[in-house]
C-alpha positions, 0 to 999 in steps of 0.5 A: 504571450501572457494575457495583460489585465485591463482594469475597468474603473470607477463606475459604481454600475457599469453597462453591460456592453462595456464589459462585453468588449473583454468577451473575446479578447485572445491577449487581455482579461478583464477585471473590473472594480465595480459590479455591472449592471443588469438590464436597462436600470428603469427601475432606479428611473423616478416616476412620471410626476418626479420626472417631468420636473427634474432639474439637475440642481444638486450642489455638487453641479453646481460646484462643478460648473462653478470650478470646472471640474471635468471627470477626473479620477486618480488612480495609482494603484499596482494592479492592471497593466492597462486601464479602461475607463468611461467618460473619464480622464485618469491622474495615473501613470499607467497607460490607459483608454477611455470610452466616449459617447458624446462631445461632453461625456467627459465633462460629465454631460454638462455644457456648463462645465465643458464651457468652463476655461478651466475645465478645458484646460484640463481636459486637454492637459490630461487627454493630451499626455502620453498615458492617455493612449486612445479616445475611443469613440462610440460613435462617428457622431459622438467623435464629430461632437467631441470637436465641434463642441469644445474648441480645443486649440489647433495643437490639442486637437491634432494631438487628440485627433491622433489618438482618436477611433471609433468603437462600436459597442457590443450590446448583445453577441449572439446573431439570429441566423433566421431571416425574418418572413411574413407569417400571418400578422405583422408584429412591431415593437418598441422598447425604450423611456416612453415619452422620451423615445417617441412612444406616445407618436407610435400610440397614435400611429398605431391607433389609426392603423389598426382600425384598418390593418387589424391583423397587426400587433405592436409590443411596448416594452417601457418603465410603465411608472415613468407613463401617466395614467391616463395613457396606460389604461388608454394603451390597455384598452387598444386592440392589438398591443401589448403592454411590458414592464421593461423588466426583461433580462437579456434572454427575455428580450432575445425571444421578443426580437426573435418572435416580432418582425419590425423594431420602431424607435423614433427617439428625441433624445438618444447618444447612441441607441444600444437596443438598434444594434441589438434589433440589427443583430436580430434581423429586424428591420427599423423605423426611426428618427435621425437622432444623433448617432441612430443613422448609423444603424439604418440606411433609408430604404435599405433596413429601415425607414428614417425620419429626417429631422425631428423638432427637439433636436439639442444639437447642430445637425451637421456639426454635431455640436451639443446645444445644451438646451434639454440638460434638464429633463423638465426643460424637454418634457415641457417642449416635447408635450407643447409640441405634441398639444400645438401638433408639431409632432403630427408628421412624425405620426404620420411617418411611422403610419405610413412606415408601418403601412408599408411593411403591411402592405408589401410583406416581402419588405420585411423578408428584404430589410431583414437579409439587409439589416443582418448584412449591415451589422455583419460589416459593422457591428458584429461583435467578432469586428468589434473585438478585433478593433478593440484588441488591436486598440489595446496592443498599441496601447501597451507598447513602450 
């Protein structure tokens, strides 16, 4: 068989782990209209001031929610013999696929459009055709907001639901082999937007933990302009951490999930959390929040340690039904430090201490969450897997 060309559309930047999907495909190449991008892209993040009084104001919003104009692209061009997009319907009549991360990606993440008749009505005109092959989730999570966020008609969600799946992504390919054992010190990490994803409590845990474990170490790894002075000159002066500019291209990071032990990220905010998958392949064992789709990727007490229910959760925790309340950023760092200052976030620091403490304390842990951990990506995220579910994808979508 002729390998078919998937046309990879309309993102000005694409994130690499879209591209990745094309890696091992035996029937399909990709070819992509746009350059990927490298690394996380904190560098085009604004800095800690700017930030924490961004609104979403612009005039195109504005328009968008105001006519209900969803993500919609046309493309009628001879090239691609099936189409793959993200977050986005296609005006075309080629055959196509479309990546989705959570129940209002495509209505651009915004609540105000998604709520739009308009906008629906689109959506499900387009979505429902038969070009439009599969909906492609990236999540279970992301799959169950899809339907509880926007109610579709009975008629469009049985069509929908037809052509729905659940992909995971492909962040990184290869798998350490080594399992994780305890030599000498017990080293954390963490890696993400640092406020955001539950930096500032694992500073405070790890403060408190060191002056009685000192034979500990924890990496941050974060876009240290988007942090306030104060905290990183704070963070500079603690015994035991190391400071990253998340910089880091895909090789520098590997040698950091190789040489730690254990990976903490207990976000507030998060659609799917790539870089668990990333520690998953790794070997590492995880502390998180259960935000969003992160549960997928840890079993409590099994590879990791799970804090049930965070107090800036923008969704309904057993639908999944995106509120809508933090599409501001403004309007969740205003929370998120109110809660920190009247101390509604003081359990989930002591969560993570009495996490940390116990992979401290009964070192075996790591070697047992790590075997647990490499097992749980091999059954569901080993990119080989993945590769076969999204071919199998692609074939049925090209069929007459």
């Amino acid at each position: 068989m002729t390998k078919k060309y998937v046309v990879i559309l309309f993102q000005p930047s694409l994130r690499k782990f879209v591209l990745n999907f094309g890696n091992k495909l035996k029937n399909f190449t990709f070819k992509s209209i746009a350059p990927p991008r490298t690394g996380g892209g904190y560098d085009k993040l604004p800095n800690f001031e700017k930030e924490i009084e961004r609104k979403k104001t612009h005039w195109i919003n504005k328009m968008r929610r105001f006519f209900g104009v969803p993500n919609i692209r046309p493309y009628f061009r001879k090239e691609g013999d099936l189409l793959f997009t993200y977050a986005c319907l296609i005006l075309t009549f080629k055959p196509y696929c479309t990546y989705i991360e959570t129940g209002l990606a495509l209505y651009n993440y915004d609540l105000g459009i998604g709520k739009n008749p308009i906008a629906q009505m689109l959506v499900s005109f387009l979505a429902t055709r038969s070009n439009c092959k599969k909906l492609i989730f990236v999540s279970e999570a992301s799959k169950k907001s899809f339907y509880s966020t926007i109610k579709y008609s009975e008629k469009v969600k049985k069509n929908l639901e037809n052509k729905s799946v659940v992909i995971y992504p492909i962040p990184i390919e290869k798998q350490q082999t080594q399992i994780k054992k305890f030599n000498g010190r017990t080293n954390f990490i963490f890696a993400g937007t640092f406020y955001m994803k539950g930096g500032m409590e694992i500073i405070k845990a790890y403060e408190s933990l060191y002056k009685k474990y000192p034979n500990t170490q924890l990496t941050i790894i974060t876009a240290i302009h988007m942090m306030r002075e104060g905290d990183i000159e704070f963070i500079k002066s603690l015994p035991g951490v190391i400071l990253i500019n998340a910089q880091l291209n895909e090789h520098q990071m590997i040698e950091i999930y190789k040489s730690n032990d254990v990976f903490i990220l207990p976000t507030f905010r998060d659609g799917f959390g790539l870089v668990l998958v990333e520690a998953l392949a790794y070997g590492m064992p995880l502390i998180i929040t259960d935000q969003y789709a992160t549960s997928e990727m840890v079993l409590d007490g099994y590879n990791g340690f799970i804090y049930p229910n965070h107090p800036l959760k923008d969704y309904d925790t057993k639908t999944y039904e995106l509120l809508g309340k933090y599409y501001n950023p403004k309007d969740f760092y205003h929370d998120l430090f109110k809660f920190q200052k009247e101390g509604k976030t003081k359990a989930l620091e002591n969560f993570i201490y009495n996490s940390m403490e116990k992979f401290i304390l009964n070192t075996d842990l790591i070697e047992e969450f790590s075997k647990n951990s490499i097992d749980l990506y091999n059954k569901k995220f080993h990119y080989q897997l993945i590769s076969d579910k999204i071919e199998s994808v692609f074939l049925d979508a090209i069929k007459k």
